[in-house]
C-alpha positions in Angstrom: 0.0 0.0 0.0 1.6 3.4 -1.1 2.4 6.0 1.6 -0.1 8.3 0.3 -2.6 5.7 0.6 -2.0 5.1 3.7 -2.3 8.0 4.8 -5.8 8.3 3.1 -6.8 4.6 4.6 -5.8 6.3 8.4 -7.7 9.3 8.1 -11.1 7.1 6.9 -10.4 4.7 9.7 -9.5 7.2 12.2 -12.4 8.9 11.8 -15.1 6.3 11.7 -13.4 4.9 15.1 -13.9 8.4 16.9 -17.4 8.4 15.9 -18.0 4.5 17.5 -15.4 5.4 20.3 -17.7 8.0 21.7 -21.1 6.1 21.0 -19.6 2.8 22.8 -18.3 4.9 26.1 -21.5 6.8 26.5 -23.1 3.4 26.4 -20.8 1.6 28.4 -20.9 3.9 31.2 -25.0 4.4 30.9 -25.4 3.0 34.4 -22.9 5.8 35.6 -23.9 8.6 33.8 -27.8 7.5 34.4 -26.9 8.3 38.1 -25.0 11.8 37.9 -27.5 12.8 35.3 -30.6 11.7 35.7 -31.1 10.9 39.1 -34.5 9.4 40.2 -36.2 7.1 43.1 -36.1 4.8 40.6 -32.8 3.3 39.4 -34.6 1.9 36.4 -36.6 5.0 35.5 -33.1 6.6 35.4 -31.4 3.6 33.5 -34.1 4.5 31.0 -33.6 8.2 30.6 -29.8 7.9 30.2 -30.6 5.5 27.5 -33.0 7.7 25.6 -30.4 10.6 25.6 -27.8 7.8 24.2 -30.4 7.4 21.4 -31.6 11.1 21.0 -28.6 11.8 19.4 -30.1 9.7 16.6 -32.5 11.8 15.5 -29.9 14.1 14.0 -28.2 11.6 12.2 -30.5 11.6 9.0 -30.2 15.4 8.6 -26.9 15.7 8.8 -26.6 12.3 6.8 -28.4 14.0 4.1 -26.6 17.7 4.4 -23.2 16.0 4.6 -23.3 13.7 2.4 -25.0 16.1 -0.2 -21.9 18.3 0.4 -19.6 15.4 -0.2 -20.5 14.4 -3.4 -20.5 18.4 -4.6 -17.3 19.2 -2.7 -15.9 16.1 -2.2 -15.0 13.6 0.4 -11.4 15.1 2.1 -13.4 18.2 2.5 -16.6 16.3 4.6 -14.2 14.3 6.7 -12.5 17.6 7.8 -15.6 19.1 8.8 -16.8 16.0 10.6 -14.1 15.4 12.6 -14.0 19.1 14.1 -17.9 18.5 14.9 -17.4 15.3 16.6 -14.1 16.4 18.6 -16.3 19.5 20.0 -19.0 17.5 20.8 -16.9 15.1 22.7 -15.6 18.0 24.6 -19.1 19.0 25.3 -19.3 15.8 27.2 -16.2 15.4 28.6 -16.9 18.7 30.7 -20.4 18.8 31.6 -21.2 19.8 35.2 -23.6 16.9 37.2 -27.0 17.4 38.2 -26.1 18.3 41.4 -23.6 21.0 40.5 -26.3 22.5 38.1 -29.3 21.0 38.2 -32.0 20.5 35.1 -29.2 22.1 33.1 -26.5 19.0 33.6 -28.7 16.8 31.4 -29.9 19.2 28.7 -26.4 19.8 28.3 -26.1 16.3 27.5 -28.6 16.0 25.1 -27.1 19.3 23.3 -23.9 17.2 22.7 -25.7 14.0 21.5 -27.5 16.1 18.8 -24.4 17.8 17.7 -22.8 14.6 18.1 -25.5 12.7 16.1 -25.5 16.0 12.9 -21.6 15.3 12.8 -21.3 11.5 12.8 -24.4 11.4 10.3 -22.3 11.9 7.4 -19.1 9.9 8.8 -19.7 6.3 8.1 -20.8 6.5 4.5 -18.3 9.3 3.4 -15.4 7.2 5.1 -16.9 4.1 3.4 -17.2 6.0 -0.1 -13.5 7.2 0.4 -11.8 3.8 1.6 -14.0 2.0 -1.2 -13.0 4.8 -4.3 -9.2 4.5 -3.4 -9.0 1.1 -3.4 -7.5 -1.0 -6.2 -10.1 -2.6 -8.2 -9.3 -5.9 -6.6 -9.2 -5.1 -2.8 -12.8 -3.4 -2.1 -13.5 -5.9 -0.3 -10.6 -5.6 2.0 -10.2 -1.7 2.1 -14.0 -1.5 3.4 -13.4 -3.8 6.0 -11.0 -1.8 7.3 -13.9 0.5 8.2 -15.4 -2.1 10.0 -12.2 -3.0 11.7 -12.0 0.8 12.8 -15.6 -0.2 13.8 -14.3 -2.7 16.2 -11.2 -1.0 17.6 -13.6 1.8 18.9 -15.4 -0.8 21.1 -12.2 -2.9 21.9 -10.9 1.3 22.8 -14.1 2.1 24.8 -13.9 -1.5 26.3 -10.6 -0.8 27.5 -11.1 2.5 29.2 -13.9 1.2 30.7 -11.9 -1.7 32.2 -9.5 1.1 33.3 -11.7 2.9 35.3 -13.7 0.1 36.9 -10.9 -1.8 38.2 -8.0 1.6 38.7 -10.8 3.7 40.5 -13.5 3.2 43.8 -17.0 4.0 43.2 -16.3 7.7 44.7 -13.7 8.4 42.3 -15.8 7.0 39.2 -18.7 9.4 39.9 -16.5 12.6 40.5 -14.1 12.2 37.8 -13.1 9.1 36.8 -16.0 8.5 34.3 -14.7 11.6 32.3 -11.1 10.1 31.4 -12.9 7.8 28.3 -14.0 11.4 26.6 -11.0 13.0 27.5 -8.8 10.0 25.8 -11.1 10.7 22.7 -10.0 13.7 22.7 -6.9 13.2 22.1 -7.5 11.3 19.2 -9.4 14.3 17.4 -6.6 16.2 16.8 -4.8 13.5 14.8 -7.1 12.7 12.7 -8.2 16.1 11.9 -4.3 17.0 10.8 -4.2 13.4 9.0 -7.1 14.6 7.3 -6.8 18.1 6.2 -3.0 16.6 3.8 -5.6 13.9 1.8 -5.8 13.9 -1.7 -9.4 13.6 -3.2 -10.4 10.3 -4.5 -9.7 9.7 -8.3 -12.7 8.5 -8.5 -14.8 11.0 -7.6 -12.4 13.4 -9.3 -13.3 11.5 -12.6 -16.9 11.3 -12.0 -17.1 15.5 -11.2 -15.3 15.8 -15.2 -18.3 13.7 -16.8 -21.4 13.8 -14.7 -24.4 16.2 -14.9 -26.2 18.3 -12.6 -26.7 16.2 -9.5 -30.2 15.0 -8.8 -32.6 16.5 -6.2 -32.9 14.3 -3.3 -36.3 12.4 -4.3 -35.4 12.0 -7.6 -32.3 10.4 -6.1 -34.5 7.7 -4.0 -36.8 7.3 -6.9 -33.9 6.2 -9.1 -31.9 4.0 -6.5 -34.9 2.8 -4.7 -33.5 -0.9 -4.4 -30.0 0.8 -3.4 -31.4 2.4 -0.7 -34.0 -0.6 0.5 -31.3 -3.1 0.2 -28.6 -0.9 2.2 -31.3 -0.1 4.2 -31.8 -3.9 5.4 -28.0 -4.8 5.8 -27.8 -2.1 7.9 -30.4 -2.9 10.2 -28.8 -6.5 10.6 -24.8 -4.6 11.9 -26.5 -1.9 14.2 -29.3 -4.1 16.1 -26.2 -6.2 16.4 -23.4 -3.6 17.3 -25.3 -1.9 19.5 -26.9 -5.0 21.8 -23.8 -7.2 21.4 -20.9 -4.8 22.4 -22.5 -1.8 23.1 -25.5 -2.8 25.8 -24.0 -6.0 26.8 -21.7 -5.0 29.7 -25.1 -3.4 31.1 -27.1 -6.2 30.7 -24.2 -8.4 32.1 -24.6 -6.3 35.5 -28.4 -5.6 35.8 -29.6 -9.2 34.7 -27.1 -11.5 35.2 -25.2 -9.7 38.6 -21.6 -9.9 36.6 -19.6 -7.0 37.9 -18.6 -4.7 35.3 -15.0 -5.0 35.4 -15.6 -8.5 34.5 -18.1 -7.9 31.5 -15.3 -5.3 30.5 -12.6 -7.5 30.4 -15.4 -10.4 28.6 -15.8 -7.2 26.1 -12.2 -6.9 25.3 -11.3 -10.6 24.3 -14.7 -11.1 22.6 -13.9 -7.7 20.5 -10.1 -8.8 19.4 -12.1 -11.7 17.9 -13.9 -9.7 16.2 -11.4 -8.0 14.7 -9.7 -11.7 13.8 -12.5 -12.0 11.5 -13.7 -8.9 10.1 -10.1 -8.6 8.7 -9.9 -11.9 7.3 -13.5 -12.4 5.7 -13.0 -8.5 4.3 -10.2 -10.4 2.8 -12.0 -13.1 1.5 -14.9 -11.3 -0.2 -12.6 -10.3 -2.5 -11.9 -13.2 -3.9 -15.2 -15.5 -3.5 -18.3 -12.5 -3.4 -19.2 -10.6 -0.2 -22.9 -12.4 -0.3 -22.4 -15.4 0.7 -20.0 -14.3 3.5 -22.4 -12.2 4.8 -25.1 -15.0 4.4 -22.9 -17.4 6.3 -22.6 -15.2 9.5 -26.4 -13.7 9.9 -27.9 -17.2 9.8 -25.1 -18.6 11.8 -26.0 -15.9 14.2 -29.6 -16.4 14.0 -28.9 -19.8 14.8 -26.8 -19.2 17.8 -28.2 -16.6 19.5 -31.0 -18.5 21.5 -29.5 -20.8 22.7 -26.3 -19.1 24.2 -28.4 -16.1 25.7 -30.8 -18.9 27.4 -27.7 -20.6 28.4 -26.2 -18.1 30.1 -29.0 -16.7 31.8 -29.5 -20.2 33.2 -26.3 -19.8 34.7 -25.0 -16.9 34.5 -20.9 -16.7 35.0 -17.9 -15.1 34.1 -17.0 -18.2 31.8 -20.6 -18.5 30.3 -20.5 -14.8 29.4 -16.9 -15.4 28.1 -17.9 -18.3 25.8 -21.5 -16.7 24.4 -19.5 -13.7 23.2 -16.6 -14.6 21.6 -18.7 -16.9 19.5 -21.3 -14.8 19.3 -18.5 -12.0 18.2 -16.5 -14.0 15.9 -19.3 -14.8 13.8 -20.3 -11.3 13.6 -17.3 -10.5 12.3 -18.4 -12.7 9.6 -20.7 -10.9 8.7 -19.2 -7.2 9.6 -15.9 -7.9 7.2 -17.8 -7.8 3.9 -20.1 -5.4 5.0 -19.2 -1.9 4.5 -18.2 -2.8 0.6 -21.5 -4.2 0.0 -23.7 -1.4 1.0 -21.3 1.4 -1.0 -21.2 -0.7 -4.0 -25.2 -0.8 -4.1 -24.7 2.9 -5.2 -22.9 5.0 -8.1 -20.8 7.4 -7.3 -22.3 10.6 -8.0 -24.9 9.3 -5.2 -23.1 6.9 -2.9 -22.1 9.5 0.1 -25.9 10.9 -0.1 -27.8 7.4 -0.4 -26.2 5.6 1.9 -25.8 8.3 4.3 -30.0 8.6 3.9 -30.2 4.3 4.5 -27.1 4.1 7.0 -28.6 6.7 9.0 -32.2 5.8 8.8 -31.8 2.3 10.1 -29.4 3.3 12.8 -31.7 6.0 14.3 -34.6 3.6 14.0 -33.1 0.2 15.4 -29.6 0.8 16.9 -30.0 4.3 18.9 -32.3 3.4 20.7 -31.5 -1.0 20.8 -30.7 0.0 24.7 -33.9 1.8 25.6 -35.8 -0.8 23.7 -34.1 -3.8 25.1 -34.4 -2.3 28.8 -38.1 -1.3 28.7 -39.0 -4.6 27.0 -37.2 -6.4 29.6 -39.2 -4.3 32.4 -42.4 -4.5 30.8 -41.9 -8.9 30.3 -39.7 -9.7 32.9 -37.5 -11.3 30.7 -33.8 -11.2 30.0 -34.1 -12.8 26.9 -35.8 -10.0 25.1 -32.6 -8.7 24.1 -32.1 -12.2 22.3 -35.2 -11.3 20.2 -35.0 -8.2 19.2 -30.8 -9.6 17.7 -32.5 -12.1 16.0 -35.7 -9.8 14.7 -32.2 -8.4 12.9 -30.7 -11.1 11.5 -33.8 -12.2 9.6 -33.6 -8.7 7.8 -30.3 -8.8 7.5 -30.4 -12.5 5.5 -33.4 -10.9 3.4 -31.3 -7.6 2.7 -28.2 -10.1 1.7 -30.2 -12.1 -0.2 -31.6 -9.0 -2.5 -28.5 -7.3 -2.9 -26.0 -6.8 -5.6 -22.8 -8.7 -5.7 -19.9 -6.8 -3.6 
């Protein structure tokens, strides 16, 4: 891989794993922050609240899915990434510094929420403008690989959020978590922002959105856009329902649900987190590989019915007896055959779309799917669990994604 393209490849990944990095600590820490935030009688009334402000951010996502991406494919893609990495660095900061409820009452959380929707505006555009990028720079016969690479900057974000929360849970008492502690994730993230923003800003633009600009028309208004790349957009649409039902139950919620349903302290789900996620890794990397040689489709068929078949019976498993080991063994298969699926993934949804409308379309499905089924997979899962009294819900609503993510597979063009 050329120097230059290197460079290009750490930018795209760099940013994409800022955007996750922030989403996975906010989550992992929701039983923290539910308490400094959003205090209440009721611990589960406030475990709900702090999870609807994790998915309010959402709501944001298709707008600015739509504005960035529209700017990307005028302007270009070096030019989005810039802009997106400044937003998501300040609304990290936001974060990091917010006062408590108790220092400043009703103001602490709508601070919070204020961050998640600048948050959600930024990271709106992120994942389908890195995924155009990594995907137009690659050589005609490593798509496959280059776009995993997204997803592997996918999964160091929740092996990095993983981490810190190990850090604090084991290096601090519950005193210092609460006063200070909990902060050091947001602040590590914002380290990170800087980098990529000065990675980004010496990028050349992609040749082949260079080429495309020379020969194309006029671009499309937005519904003519959808009318024309209807199948695009379902298919995309689908596949992405499948990775963030999955992302966000499987890495993101778990170390919650290990503590409020199975009584597995959170240092221990942590450390569970961090071996299950270098797994994933393992095998994003090497079926991103793959695809390239035998078709991304019948990777990604492989690992959503493999998970649909597992899931069940490992969540009923280890709720029957819930343990360290248990936990350990559901998730690193659970996470290695999502990495299955994850490795072909992010080339398959850009390639359902040309280029003038690849950052635009997929932002629109990317963004629409995750607002609707992964920002809010936490709230859901939690209430549904209150409401049934049972743990298993979360089970369900994985394998609710799976079934659309085999459908969306099935329908979609070859990667």
């Amino acid at each position: 891989m050329p120097a230059s393209r290197n460079k290009q490849v750490a930018a795209a990944v760099i940013g994409n794993a800022l955007e996750w990095y922030d989403f996975v600590v906010f989550g992992f820490l929701t039983v923290i922050i539910s308490r400094l935030f959003f205090p209440s009688g009721d611990e589960f009334l406030a475990l709900l609240k702090a999870t609807a402000t994790f998915g309010v951010g959402f709501f944001m996502r298709p707008i600015g899915g739509i504005v960035l991406g529209a700017y990307a494919d005028r302007h270009g893609r070096k030019a989005a990434l810039q802009l997106i990495m400044g937003l998501m660095t300040a609304a990290m900061l936001l974060i990091a510094v917010a006062p408590p409820y108790a220092a400043i009452g009703i103001g602490a959380p709508i601070i919070m929420v204020l961050a998640r929707l600048l948050q959600g505006f930024a990271t709106g555009g992120e994942f389908a403008i890195a995924t155009s990028f990594l995907v137009e720079i690659a050589p005609p016969n490593q798509r496959g690989w280059y776009g995993s690479l997204q997803q592997l900057g996918l999964a160091l974000a929740a092996l990095g959020g993983a981490l810190a929360g190990l850090f604090v849970t084991v290096g601090l008492n519950p005193e210092q978590l609460d006063s200070w502690g909990w902060r050091l994730p947001f602040i590590v993230g914002l380290l990170v922002g800087p980098v990529g923003l000065y990675i980004s800003r010496h990028l050349e633009e992609t040749g082949e959105f260079v080429e495309n600009q020379k020969t194309s028309a006029a671009q499309l208004p937005l519904v003519a856009m959808l009318l024309q790349n209807m199948r695009a957009v379902l298919v995309s649409f689908g596949l992405i329902i499948c990775g963030t039902i999955t992302y966000y139950v499987l890495l993101v919620y778990m170390p919650t649900f290990a503590l409020t349903q199975l009584s597995i302290p959170l240092a221990d789900a942590f450390k569970i987190q961090v071996v299950a996620l270098l797994c994933l890794s393992v095998m994003v990397l090497v079926c991103g590989r793959l695809s390239d040689r035998i078709g991304g489709r019948p990777i990604m068929l492989c690992g959503s019915l493999l998970l649909l078949v597992l899931l069940y019976p490992l969540f009923q498993r280890t709720h029957l007896a819930p343990s360290f080991a248990n936990l350990l063994i559901m998730q690193v298969l659970l996470c290695s055959v999502l990495g299955i699926y994850y490795g072909p993934l992010s080339t398959a949804v850009a390639q359902q779309f040309p280029t003038s409308v690849r950052s635009t379309g997929l932002s629109l499905a990317y963004n629409m799917a995750v607002m609707l089924f992964g920002g809010f997979a936490q709230f859901f899962v939690t209430w549904l669990i209150g409401v049934t009294g049972d743990p298993l819900a979360a089970a369900y609503y994985v394998m609710f994604g799976c079934v659309v993510g085999v459908v969306a597979t099935w329908y979609s063009r070859p990667a």
